[in-house]
matplotlib code that plots the C-alpha trace (Angstrom):
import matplotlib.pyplot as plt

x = [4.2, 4.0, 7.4, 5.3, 2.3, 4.5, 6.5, 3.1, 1.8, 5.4, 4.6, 1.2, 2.4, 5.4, 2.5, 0.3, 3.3, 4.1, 0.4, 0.0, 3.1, 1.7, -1.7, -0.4, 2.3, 0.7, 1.0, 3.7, 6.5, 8.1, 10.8, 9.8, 8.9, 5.0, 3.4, 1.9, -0.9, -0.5, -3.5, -1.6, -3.2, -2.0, -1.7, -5.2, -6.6, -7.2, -6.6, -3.3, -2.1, 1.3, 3.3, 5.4, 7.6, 7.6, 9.9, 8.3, 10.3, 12.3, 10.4, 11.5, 13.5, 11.2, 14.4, 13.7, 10.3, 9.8, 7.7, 4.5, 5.3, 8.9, 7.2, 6.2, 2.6, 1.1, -1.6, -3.7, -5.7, -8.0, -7.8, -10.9, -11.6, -14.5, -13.8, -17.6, -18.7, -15.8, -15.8, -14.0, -10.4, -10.5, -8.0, -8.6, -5.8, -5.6, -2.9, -3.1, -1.1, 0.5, 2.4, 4.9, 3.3, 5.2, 8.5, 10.6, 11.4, 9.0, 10.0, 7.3, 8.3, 5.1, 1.7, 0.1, -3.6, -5.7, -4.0, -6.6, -4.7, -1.1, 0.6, 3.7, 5.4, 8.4, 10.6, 12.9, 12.6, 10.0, 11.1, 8.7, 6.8, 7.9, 5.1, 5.0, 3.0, 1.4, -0.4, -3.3, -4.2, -7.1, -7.2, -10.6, -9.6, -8.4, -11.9, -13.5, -16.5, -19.0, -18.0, -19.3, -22.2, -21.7, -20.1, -16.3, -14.6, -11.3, -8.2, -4.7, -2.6, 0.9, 3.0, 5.7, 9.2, 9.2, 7.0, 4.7, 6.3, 3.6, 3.4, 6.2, 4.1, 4.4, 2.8, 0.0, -2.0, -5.2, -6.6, -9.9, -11.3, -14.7, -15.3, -18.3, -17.4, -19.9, -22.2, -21.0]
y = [-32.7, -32.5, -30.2, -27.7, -28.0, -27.2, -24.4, -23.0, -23.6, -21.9, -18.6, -18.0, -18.6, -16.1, -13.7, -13.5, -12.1, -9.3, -8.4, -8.7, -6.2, -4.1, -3.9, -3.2, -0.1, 3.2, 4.9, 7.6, 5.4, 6.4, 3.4, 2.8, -0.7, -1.6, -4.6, -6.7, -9.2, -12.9, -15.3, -18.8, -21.8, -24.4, -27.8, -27.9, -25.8, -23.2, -19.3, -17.9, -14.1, -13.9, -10.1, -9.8, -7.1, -5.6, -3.5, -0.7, -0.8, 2.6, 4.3, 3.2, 6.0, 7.5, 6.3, 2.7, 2.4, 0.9, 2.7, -0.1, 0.0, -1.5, -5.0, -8.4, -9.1, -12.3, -11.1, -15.1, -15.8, -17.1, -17.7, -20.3, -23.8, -26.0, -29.8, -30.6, -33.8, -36.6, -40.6, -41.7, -42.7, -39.4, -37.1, -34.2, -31.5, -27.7, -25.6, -22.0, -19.5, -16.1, -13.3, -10.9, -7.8, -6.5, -4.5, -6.8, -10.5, -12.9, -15.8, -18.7, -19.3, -22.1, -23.2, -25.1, -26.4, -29.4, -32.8, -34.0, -31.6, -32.4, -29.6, -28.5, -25.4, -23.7, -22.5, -20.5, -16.7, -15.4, -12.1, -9.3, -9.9, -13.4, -16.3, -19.0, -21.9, -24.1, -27.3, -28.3, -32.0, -32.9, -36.6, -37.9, -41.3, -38.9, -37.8, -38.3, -40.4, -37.8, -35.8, -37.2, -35.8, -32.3, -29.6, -29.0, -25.5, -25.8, -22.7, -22.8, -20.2, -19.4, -17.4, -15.1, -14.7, -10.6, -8.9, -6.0, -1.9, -1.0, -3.8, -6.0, -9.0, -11.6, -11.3, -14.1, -15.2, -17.0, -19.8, -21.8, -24.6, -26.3, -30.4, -32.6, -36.6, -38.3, -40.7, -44.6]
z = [-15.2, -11.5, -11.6, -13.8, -11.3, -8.9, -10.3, -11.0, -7.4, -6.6, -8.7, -7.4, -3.9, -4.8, -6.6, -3.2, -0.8, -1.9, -3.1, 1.1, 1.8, -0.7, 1.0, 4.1, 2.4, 2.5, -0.6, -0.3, 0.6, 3.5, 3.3, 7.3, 8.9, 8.5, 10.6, 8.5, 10.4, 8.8, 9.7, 9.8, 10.9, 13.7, 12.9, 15.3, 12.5, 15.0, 13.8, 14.8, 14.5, 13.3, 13.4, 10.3, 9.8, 6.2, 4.9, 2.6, -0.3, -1.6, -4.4, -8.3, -9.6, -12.5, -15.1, -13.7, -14.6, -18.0, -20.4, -21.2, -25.2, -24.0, -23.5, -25.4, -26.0, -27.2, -29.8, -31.3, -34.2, -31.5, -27.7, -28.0, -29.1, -29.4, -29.5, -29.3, -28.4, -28.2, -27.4, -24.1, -25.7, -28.4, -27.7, -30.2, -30.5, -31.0, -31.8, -30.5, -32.9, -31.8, -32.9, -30.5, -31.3, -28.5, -28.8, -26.8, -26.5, -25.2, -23.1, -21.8, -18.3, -18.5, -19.6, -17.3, -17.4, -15.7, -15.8, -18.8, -21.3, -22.6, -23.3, -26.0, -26.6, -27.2, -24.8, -27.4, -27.3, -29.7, -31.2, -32.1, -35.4, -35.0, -34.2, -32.1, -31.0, -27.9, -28.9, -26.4, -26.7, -24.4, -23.3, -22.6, -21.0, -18.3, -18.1, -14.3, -14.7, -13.2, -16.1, -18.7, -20.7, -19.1, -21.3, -19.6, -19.6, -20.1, -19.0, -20.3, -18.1, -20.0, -17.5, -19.6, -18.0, -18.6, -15.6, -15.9, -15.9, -13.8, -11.0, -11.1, -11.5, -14.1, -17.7, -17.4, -21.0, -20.3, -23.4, -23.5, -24.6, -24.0, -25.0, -24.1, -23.5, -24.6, -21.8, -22.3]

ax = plt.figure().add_subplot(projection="3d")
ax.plot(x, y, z, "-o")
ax.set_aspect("equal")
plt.show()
């Protein structure tokens, strides 16, 4: 679990970079160096200004840019689950079912959520028109005591392995589930 939570931690670190070089790239792309200001802190938590050269990246060729129907997307019966109200030591399950309604493959690169929930899925390609599955298991004894009695929201982020056409960025799915632990 903590390799996921660090894979994840990995990818959103990954996701911010280049969201900063874009910022900082006009748009006609000029393929020249832009300075890109990088606030980094001291270990005395004091503010430092960092210059970090960024190079604009050449403009996609139109023939490299993939048309959007040319992608997997991950259509479910329902993105939402209420467990209700639970004992400390139930630990109700859910499974979340989708279809690749997409016109590529799908690949799960992970599904990640708080340390409460147990998580199981496949990590075989899912075809389109095929279905597939991820099982949410939500363990109350992990519960922290100032939660009980208080209605929890839970996410589940599944991160695919193909990217956006438009942006690049990674195809991210977002599930829910709420559950109330009932007071001792």
């Amino acid at each position: 679990m903590k390799k996921i939570a660090i894979r994840f931690a990995m990818l959103c670190f990954g996701l911010a970079l280049p969201m900063l070089a874009q910022a900082q790239v006009p748009k006609k792309n000029t393929g020249k160096l832009k300075a890109a200001k990088v606030q980094a802190e001291t270990n005395a938590g004091k503010g430092k200004v960092a210059e970090k050269a960024v190079e604009a990246a050449p403009a996609p060729k139109e023939s490299a840019i993939k048309p959007a129907e040319n992608a997997p997307k991950m259509t479910f019966a329902t993105r939402f689950t209420d467990f209700g109200t639970i004992k400390k030591g139930d630990k109700p399950s859910f499974t979340y079912e989708f279809t690749n309604t997409g016109t590529a493959p799908l690949d799960i690169e992970l599904v990640s959520a708080c340390d409460c929930t147990e998580l199981e899925y496949s990590t075989k390609t899912v075809a389109p028109g095929e279905k597939g599955t991820i099982k949410a298991t939500y363990n109350s004894n992990k519960t922290e005591h100032d939660e009980f009695g208080k209605l929890l929201k839970k996410d589940i982020t599944i991160i695919l392995k193909q990217v956006h056409a438009e942006n690049g960025y990674p195809i991210i799915e977002e599930l829910k589930f709420n559950v109330l632990v009932a007071k001792e």
